[in-house]
N, C-alpha and C positions, 0 to 999 in steps of 0.2 A: 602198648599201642603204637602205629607204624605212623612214621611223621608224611603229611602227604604231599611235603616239597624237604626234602632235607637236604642241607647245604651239604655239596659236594667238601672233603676233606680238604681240597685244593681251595675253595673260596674262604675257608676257616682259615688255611693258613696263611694267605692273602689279605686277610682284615684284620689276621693281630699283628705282622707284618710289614702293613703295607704303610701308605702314606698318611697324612694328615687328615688328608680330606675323605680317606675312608674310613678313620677313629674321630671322624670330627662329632658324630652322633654318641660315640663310647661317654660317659661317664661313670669313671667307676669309683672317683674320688667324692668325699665331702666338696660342697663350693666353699667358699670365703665370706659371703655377705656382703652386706653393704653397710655394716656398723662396726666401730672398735670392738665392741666385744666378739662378733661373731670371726674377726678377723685373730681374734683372740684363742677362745675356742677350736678354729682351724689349724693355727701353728702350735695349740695342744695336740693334737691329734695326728699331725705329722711327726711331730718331737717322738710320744707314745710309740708310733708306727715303726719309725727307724730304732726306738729303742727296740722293740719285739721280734723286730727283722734281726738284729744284731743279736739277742741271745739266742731267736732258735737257729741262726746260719751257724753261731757257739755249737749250741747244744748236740744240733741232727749232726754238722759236719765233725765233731769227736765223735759221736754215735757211729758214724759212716765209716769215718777212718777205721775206728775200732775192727769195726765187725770184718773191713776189706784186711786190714794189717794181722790184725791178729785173729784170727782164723785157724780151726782147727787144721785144716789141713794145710797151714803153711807152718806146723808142726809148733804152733804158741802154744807156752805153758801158763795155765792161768797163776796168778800170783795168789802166795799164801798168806799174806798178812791179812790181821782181821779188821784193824780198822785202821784210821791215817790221821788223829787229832789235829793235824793243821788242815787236811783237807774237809775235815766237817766243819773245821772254824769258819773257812773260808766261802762254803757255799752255803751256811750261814748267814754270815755278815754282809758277804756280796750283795743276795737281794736285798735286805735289810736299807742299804744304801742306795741303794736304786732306786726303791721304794719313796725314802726319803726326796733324793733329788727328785723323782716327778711328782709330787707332793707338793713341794714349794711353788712352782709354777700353776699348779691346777687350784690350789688354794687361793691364790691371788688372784686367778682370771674368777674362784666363784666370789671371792669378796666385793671385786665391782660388781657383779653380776647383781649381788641382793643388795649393794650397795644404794638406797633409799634417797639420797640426795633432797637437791631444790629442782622442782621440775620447772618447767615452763607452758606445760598446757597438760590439763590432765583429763583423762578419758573413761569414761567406765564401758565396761566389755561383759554385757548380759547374754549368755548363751541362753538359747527357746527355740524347743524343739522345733522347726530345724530350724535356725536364721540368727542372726547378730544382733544383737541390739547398742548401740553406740548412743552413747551421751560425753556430750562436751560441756564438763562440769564449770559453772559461771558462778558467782556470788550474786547475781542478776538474773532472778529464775525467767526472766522477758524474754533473756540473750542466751539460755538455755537450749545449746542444739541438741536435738534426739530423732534419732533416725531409725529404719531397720532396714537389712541388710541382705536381701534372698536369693537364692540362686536365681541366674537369667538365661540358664543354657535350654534351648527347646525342647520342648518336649518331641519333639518328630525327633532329633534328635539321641534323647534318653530311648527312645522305643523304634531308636532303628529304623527310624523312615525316609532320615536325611543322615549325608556325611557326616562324622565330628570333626567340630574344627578345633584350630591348635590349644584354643583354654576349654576345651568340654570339661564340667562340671566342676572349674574354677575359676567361672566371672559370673558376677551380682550385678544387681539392678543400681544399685547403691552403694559405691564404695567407701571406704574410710579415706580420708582425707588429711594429710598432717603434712609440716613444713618439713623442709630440710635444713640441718645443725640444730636443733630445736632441741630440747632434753624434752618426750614425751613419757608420762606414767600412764600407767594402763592399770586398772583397778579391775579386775577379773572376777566373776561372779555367775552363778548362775540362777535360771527362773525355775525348774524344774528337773532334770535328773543333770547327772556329770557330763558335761563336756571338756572339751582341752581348745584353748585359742594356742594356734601354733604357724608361727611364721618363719619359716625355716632363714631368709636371708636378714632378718633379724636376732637370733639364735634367741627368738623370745618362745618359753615355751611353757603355760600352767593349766593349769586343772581349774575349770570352772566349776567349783560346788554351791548347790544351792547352802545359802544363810554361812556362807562365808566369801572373806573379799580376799582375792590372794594380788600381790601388787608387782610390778615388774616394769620394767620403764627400757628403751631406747632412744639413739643418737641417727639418722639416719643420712650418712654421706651423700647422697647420688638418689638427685631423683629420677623419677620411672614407677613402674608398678610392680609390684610382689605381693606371691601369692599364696594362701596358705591352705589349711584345711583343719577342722576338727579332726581333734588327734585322738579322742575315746570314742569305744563304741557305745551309742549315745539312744539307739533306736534305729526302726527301718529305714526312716533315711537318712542315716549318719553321711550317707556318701554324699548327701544332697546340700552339705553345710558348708561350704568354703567360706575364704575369709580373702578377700583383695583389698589392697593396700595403696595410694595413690601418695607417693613424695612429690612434692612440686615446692616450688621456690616462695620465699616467705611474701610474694606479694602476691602472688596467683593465690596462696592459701589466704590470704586477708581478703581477698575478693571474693574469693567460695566464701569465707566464713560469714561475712556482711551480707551475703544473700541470703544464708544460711540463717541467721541472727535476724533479717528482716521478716522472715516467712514466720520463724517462730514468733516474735512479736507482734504480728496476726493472729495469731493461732490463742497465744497468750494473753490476748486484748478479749480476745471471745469466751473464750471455755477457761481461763486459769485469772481472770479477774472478779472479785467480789463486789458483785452489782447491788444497786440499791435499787427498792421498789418504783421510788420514779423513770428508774433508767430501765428497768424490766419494763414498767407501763411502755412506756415511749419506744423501746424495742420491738419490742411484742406489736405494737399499733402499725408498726413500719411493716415486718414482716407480713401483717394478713392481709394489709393493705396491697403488698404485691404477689403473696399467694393464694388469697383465698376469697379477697372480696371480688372478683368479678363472676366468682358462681355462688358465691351463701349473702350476697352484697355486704355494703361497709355497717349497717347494722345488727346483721346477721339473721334475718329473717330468712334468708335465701331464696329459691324461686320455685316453688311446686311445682309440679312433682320431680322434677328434676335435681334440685337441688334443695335437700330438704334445711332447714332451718336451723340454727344452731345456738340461736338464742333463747336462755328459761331451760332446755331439753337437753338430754343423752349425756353425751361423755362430758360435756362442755360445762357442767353443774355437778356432774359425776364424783366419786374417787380420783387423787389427781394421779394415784397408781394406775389406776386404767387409763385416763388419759397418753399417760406416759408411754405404756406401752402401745398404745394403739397409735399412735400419731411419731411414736421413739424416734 
């Protein structure tokens, strides 16, 4: 298929070339993070890299030399020995030790890695299809925050009616919220098939399976916002699940969290308290008093024809399952 702008060879060899500010868009490296470990992980993978550069620059340039030096027609005679016991000791043992030395270094960046600690604020991280579910676990189910987490990019947007701007389909309505220098655990879970919570500039990365908790924790440097995505395919709108991440400073996060912690304590005072019948009477009496006695009145006879009567009759005497649903 015929490209229908294709970059002149002079502009390709001008952008690998050229300055700064025309490779300032290039990345073609891992980033570093914003955590010890992901800074960890990164100087893995440089270490790795220079090693790999270093045996095949070995390997291809003897290859090279070879083929250019000794060459038939520069009249080489190939050698008759059949084998070289030191030289199979040696490439051998060579990798053997290589092997070893990046071994030690990668084993101790994953020892902190599942290293389990004492945390200091712990999270649970419910994957549903498609969106986040975030609980900030309390001893104090009042002070229990629980939020969910959905994509907020437009829809004009998803179907091409409007521009994408710079976070298209990885900003939420709702972000997660955590301090910074904080040791945070994340307790990973899912409600329904597999997802993966993966936040690349925290080199946090698990498998949300349903009826199991996988656990995984971070330190995070520098605050700002990072941003992640469901990292399995998960369903049709897998691409619809991102994950944003909001570090702020331990008193901005005590401010969210008390607003946080108030609202739920509302919510918790309603629906997660065990009422007694007097307080259901007295409830219940408040309520119809300001929804319903000025059309069925405060003794519920109501007003014919208009508003038929709800005392002695219908749902009101009924199954309290029909009520329920009918009035839900």
């Amino acid at each position: 298929m015929r490209r229908s702008n294709p970059i002149p060879w002079s502009a390709g060899l001008v952008m690998l070339l050229g300055g700064n500010a025309t490779m300032a868009d290039w990345t073609l490296n891992m980033t570093q993070g914003v955590t010890e470990i992901s800074r960890q992980v990164y100087n893995l993978h440089m270490i790795f890299f220079i090693v790999c550069v270093v045996i095949g620059v070995v390997v291809f340039g003897a290859m090279i030399v070879s083929m250019v030096l000794h060459r038939k027609s520069r009249g080489a005679v190939p050698a008759t020995f059949h084998e070289n016991t030191k030289l199979e000791y040696l490439w051998t043992v060579a990798p053997i030790v290589i092997l070893i030395a990046m071994a030690l270094p990668a084993t101790s960046t994953l020892r902190d890695m599942y290293d389990p600690g004492e945390s200091d604020i712990d999270i649970e991280v419910r994957g549903i299809q498609w969106k986040w579910q975030y609980t900030y676990l309390n001893d104090d189910p009042a002070k229990e925050v629980r939020f969910v987490s959905n994509l907020s990019t437009p829809r004009d947007e998803i179907e091409n009616r409007a521009p994408k701007n710079e976070f298209y389909l990885l900003e939420v309505d709702e972000p997660l919220v955590i301090p910074i220098n904080k040791r945070i655990r994340f307790l990973i879970t899912s409600e329904d098939v597999i997802h993966a919570w993966w936040v690349p500039a925290f080199a946090v990365k698990k498998d949300a399976i349903p009826g199991f908790i996988h656990e995984s924790w971070t330190v995070v440097d520098e605050p700002g916002i990072y941003r992640g995505q469901c990292a399995e395919l998960c369903g049709k709108d897998h691409g619809f699940m991102p994950i944003e991440v909001h570090a702020v400073s331990e008193e901005d996060y005590e401010t969210w969290l008390a607003e946080k912690q108030e609202a739920a304590r509302v919510v918790y005072e309603t629906i997660g308290k065990v009422w007694t019948f007097e307080e259901l009477m007295a409830t219940g009496e408040t309520v119809y008093q300001q929804s319903c006695a000025a059309c069925h009145q405060s003794n519920g006879e109501g007003i014919p024809p208009a508003f038929p009567p709800l005392k002695g009759q219908g749902l009101s005497v009924g199954p309290i399952a029909a009520h329920i649903e009918a009035h839900g």
